[in-house]
C-alpha positions as CSV (number, residue, x, y, z in Angstrom):
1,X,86.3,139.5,112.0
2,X,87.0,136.5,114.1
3,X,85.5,136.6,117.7
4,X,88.2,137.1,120.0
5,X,88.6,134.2,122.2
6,X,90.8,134.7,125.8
7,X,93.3,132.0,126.2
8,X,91.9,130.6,129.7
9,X,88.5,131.0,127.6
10,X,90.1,128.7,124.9
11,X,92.2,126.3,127.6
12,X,89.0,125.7,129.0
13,X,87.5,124.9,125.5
14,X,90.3,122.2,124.9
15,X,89.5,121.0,127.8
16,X,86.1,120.3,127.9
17,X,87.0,119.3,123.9
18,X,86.7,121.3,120.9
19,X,83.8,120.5,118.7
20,X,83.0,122.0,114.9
21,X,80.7,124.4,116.9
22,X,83.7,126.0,118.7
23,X,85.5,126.0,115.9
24,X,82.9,128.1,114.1
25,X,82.1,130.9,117.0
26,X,85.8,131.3,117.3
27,X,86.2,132.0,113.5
28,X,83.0,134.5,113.5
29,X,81.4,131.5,110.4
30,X,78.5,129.0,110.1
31,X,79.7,125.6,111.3
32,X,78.9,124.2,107.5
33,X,81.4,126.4,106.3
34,X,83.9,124.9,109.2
35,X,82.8,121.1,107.9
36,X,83.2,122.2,104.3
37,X,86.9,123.5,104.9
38,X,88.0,120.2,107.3
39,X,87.2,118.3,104.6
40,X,88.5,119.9,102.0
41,X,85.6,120.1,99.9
42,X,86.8,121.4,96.6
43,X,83.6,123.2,95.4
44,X,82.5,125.1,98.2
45,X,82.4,128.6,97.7
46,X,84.5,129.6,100.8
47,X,86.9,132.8,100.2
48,X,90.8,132.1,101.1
49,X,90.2,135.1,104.1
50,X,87.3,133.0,105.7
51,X,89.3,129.6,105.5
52,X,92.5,131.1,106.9
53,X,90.2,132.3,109.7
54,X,88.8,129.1,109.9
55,X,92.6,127.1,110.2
56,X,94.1,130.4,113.1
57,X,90.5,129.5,115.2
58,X,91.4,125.4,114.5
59,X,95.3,126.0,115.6
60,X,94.4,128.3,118.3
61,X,91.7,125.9,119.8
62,X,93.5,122.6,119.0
63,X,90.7,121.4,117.5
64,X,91.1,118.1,116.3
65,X,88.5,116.0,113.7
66,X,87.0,112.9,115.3
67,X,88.1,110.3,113.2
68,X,86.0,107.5,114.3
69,X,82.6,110.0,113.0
70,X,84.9,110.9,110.1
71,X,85.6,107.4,109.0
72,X,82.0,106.4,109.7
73,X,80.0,108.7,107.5
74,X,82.8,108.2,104.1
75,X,83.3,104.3,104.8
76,X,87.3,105.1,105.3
77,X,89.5,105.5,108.0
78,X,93.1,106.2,106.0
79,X,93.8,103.1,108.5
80,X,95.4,99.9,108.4
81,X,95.2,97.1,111.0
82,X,97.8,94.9,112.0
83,X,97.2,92.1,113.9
84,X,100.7,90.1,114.9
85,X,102.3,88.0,118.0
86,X,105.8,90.1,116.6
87,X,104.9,92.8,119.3
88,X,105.7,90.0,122.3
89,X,108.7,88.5,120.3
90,X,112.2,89.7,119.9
91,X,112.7,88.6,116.3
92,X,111.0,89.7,113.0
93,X,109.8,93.0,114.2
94,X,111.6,94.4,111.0
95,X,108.4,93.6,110.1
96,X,106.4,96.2,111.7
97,X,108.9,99.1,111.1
98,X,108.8,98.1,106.8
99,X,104.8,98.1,107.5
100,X,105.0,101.4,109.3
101,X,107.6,102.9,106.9
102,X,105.1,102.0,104.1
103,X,101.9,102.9,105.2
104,X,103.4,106.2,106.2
105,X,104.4,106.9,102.2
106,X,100.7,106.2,101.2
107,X,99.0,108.3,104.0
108,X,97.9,105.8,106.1
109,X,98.3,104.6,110.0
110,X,98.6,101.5,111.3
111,X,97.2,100.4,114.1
112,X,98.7,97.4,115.8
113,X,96.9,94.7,117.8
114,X,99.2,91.9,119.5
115,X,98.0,88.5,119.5
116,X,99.5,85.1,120.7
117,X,100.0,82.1,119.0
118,X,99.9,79.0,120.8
119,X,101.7,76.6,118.6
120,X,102.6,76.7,114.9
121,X,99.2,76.0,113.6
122,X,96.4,76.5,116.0
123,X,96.3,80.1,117.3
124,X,95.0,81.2,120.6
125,X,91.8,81.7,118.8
126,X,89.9,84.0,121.6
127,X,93.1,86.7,121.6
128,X,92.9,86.6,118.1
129,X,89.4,87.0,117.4
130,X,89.1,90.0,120.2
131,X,92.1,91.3,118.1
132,X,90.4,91.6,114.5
133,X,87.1,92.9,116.3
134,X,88.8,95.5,118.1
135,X,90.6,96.2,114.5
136,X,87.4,95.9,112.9
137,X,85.5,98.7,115.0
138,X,87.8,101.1,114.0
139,X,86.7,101.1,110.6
140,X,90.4,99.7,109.3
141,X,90.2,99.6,105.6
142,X,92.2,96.0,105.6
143,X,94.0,93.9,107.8
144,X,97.9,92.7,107.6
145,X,98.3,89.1,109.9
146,X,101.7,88.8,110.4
147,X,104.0,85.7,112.1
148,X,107.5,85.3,113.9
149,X,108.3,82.4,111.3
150,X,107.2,81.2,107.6
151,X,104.6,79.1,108.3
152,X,101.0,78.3,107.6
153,X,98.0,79.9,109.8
154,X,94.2,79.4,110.7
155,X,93.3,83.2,110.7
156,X,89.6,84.3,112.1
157,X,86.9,84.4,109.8
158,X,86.2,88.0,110.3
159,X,89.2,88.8,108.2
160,X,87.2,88.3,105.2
161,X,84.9,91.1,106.3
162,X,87.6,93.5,104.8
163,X,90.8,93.2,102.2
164,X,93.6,90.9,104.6
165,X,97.2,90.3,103.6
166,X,99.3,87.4,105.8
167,X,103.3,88.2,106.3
168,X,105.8,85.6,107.0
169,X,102.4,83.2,106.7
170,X,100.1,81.8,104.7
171,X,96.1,81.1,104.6
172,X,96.5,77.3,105.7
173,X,92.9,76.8,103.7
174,X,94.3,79.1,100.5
175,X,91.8,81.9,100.7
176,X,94.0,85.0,101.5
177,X,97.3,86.3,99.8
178,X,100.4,86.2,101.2
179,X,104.1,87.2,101.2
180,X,106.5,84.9,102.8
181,X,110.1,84.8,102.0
182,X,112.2,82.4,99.4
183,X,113.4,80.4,101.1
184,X,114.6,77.7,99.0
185,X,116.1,80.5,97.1
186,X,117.7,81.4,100.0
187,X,119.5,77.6,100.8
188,X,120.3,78.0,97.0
189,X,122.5,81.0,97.3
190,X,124.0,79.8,100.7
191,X,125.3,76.6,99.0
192,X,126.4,78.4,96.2
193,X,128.7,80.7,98.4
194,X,130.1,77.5,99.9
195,X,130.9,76.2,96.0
196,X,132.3,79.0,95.3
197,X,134.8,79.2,97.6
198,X,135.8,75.7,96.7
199,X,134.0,73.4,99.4
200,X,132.4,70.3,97.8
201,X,131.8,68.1,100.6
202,X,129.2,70.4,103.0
203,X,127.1,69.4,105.7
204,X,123.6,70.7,107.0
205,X,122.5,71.7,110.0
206,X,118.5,71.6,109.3
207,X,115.6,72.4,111.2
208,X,112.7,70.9,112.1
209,X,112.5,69.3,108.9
210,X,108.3,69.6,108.6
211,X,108.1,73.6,108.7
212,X,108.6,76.0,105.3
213,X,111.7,77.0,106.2
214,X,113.6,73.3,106.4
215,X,111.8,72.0,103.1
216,X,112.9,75.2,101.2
217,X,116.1,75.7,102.4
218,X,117.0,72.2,101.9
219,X,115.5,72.2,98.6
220,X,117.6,75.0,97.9
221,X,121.0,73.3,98.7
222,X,120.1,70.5,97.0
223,X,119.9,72.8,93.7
224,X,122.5,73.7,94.1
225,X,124.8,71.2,94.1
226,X,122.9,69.3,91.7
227,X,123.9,72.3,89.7
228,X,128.0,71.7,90.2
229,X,127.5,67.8,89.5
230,X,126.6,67.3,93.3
231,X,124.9,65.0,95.4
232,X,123.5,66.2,99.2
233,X,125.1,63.0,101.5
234,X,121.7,62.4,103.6
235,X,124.4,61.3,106.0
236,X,125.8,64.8,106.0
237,X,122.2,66.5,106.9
238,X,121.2,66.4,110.9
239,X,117.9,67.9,111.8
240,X,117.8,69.6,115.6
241,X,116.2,72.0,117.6
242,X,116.2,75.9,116.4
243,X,118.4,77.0,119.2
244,X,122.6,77.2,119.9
245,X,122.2,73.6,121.7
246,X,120.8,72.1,118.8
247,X,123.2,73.1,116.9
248,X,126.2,72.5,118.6
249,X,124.9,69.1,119.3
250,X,124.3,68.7,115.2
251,X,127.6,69.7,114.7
252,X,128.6,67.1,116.7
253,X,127.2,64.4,115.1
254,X,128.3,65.5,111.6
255,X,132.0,66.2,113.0
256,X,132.4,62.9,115.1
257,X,130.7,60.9,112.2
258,X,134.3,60.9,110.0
259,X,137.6,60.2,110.2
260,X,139.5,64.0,110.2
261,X,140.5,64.0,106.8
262,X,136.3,63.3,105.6
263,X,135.0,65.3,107.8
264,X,132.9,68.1,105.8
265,X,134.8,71.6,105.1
266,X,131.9,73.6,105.1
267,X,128.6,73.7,107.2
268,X,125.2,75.4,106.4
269,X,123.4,76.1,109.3
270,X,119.6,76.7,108.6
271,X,119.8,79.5,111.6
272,X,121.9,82.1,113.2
273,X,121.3,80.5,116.5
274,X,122.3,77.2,115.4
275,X,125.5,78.2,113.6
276,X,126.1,79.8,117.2
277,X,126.3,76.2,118.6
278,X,128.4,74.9,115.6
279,X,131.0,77.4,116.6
280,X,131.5,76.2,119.9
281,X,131.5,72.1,118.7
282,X,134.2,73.3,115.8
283,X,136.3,75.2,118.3
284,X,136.1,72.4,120.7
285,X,137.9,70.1,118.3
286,X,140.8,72.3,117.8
287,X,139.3,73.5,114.2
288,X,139.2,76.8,112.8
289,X,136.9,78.9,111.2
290,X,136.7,79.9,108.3
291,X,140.3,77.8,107.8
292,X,139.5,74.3,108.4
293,X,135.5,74.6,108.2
294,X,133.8,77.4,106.6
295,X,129.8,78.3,108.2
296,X,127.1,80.1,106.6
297,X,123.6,81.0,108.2
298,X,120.4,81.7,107.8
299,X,117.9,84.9,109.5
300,X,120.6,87.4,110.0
301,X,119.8,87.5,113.4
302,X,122.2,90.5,114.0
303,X,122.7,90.3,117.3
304,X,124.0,86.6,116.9
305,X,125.5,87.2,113.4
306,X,127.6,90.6,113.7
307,X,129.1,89.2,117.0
308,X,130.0,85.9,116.7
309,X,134.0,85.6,115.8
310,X,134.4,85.4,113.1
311,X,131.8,87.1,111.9
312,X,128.8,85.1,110.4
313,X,128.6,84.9,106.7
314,X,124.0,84.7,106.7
315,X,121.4,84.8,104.5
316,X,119.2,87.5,105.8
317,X,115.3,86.8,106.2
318,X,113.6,90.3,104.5
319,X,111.4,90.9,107.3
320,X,111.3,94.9,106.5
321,X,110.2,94.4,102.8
322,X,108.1,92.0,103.6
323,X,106.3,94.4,105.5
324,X,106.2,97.1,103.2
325,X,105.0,94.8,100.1
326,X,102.5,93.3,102.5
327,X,101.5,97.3,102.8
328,X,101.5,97.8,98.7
329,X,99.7,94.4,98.4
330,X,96.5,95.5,101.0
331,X,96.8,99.3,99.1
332,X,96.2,97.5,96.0
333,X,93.1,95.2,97.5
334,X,91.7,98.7,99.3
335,X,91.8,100.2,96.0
336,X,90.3,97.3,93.7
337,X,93.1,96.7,91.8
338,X,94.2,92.9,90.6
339,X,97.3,91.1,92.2
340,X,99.8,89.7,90.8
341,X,99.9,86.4,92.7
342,X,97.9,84.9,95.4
343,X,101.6,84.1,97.1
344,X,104.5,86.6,96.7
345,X,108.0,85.5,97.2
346,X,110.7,87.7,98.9
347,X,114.2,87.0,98.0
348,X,116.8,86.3,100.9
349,X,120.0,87.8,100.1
350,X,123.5,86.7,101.1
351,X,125.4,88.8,103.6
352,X,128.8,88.5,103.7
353,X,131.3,88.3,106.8
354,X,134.2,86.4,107.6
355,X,133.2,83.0,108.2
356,X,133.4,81.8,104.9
């Protein structure tokens, strides 16, 4: 029989912390037995009376395993690391939740370390490295590194210490795998909308046109109208900063560039933010939209897109399946299974509002 235990006896246990050894005086058994039953050791001869005793006197105590011991004498942790500046940002942290959602499914935690990037290439390499250490002396069985924007990335070199996976990045020396989204798929399909409704003379809105995102995207319109007999007019493309100003002043330039009746009837904005600003220069002229100008986006930043009037017709950046493939990819490494590609591609789907 199990060795009754008084409950200020066993709050004072918990508090001090409950080890194996309590664990096996409150059950009235040998601490092996205790070991052999927390870790579920299929052929021990331990009857289903003693384990049950075993689980009441772990219950009762609140005993809980120490995981760091645990994961140091099998070499695994069930435990992913994530090391990402999402955690400080407001966008992309999609992310993180399809990551979570993911590692949840297959049994695993993540635990998250925020870094900081100071500019699109060169991290803030002291954050970083402190980061994947920290990550590191927890046993983690891989690493996910994952970015705000599509881009490429210097990562530390003790990522290579365990399986890593970059999200919304890639390895700017090609060592690592990645998953970033399609972006030129994504300009593609935008353009396409725009034909499909009947517009044939559309201007653009780009980005900075050096990052993954502009090449892509642009790439992607181009396609398209190549594929209805087009040409992209590089008059009709203006590159400005990734914020409501920049676009509105783009949309400026495009709309004061023409006489009214060859001004463009469409306009694909490369993001939400942007298309924000091309509102305001289109409604300034008197022009409606989707009547006289149709606009299309790009991020589905939702706060923008789902408010805006009309309503913004996007393509939405897959942040939450990125994470969870990034999650499937790094199960796969763990496990010593072969990938498929060295660089997955995500596809951006169209949303559809009223703007178009």
């Amino acid at each position: 029989m199990a060795k009754s235990t008084t409950p200020n006896k066993a709050a004072a246990v918990r508090q001090r912390g409950v080890t194996m050894n309590d664990v096996a005086k409150h059950a009235g058994v040998s601490r092996t037995a205790v070991s052999f039953v927390l870790s579920n050791r299929e052929n021990a001869s331990i009857s289903e009376e003693t384990r049950t005793r075993i689980n009441d006197a772990v219950q009762a105590l609140g005993y809980r395993p120490n995981a760091g011991a645990r994961a140091l004498a099998s070499q695994r942790s069930d435990w992913y690391g994530l090391v990402t500046e999402i955690v400080t940002a407001p966008f992309a942290v999609d992310i993180i939740k399809g990551a979570q959602d993911q590692a949840w499914l297959d049994h695993r935690f993540l635990l998250i370390a925020p870094s900081d990037q100071a500019d699109a290439v060169g991290p803030n390499q002291g954050l970083e490295d402190a980061a994947v250490e920290k990550l590191l002396e927890q046993r983690v069985e891989g690493l996910l590194y994952a970015a705000t924007f599509h881009r490429g990335v210097h990562v530390p070199e003790s990522v290579h210490e365990v399986p890593t996976v970059l999200i919304n990045c890639f390895d700017a020396d090609g060592k690592l795998p990645s998953i970033v989204p399609d972006e030129r798929a994504g300009g593609r399909v935008a353009v396409e909308r725009l034909l499909q409704a009947g517009h044939s003379r559309i201007g653009v809105i780009n980005l900075d046109p050096r990052i993954p995102a502009a090449v892509g995207r642009l790439e992607g319109a181009r396609e398209a109208l190549a594929g209805a007999g087009l040409e992209l007019d590089p008059e009709l493309v203006v590159s400005g900063y990734a914020t409501a100003d920049g676009g509105y002043e783009a949309a400026c330039q495009i709309l004061d560039r023409y006489p009214k009746d060859q001004r463009p009837t469409a306009l694909f904005c490369l993001n939400d933010r942007m298309a924000m600003g091309a509102y305001d220069a289109i409604k300034e002229r008197g022009l409606t939209i989707p009547g006289d100008i149709a606009v299309i986006g790009f991020d589905n930043q939702e706060l923008i897109a789902a408010y805006l009037r009309p309503k913004l017709t996007t393509v939405a950046l897959p942040f939450e399946k990125m994470g969870a493939l990034g999650v499937q990819t790094l199960a796969a490494l763990t496990a010593g299974q072969p990938i498929t590609a060295d660089q997955q591609l995500v596809d951006c789907p169209l949303l559809e509002r009223s703007s178009v």
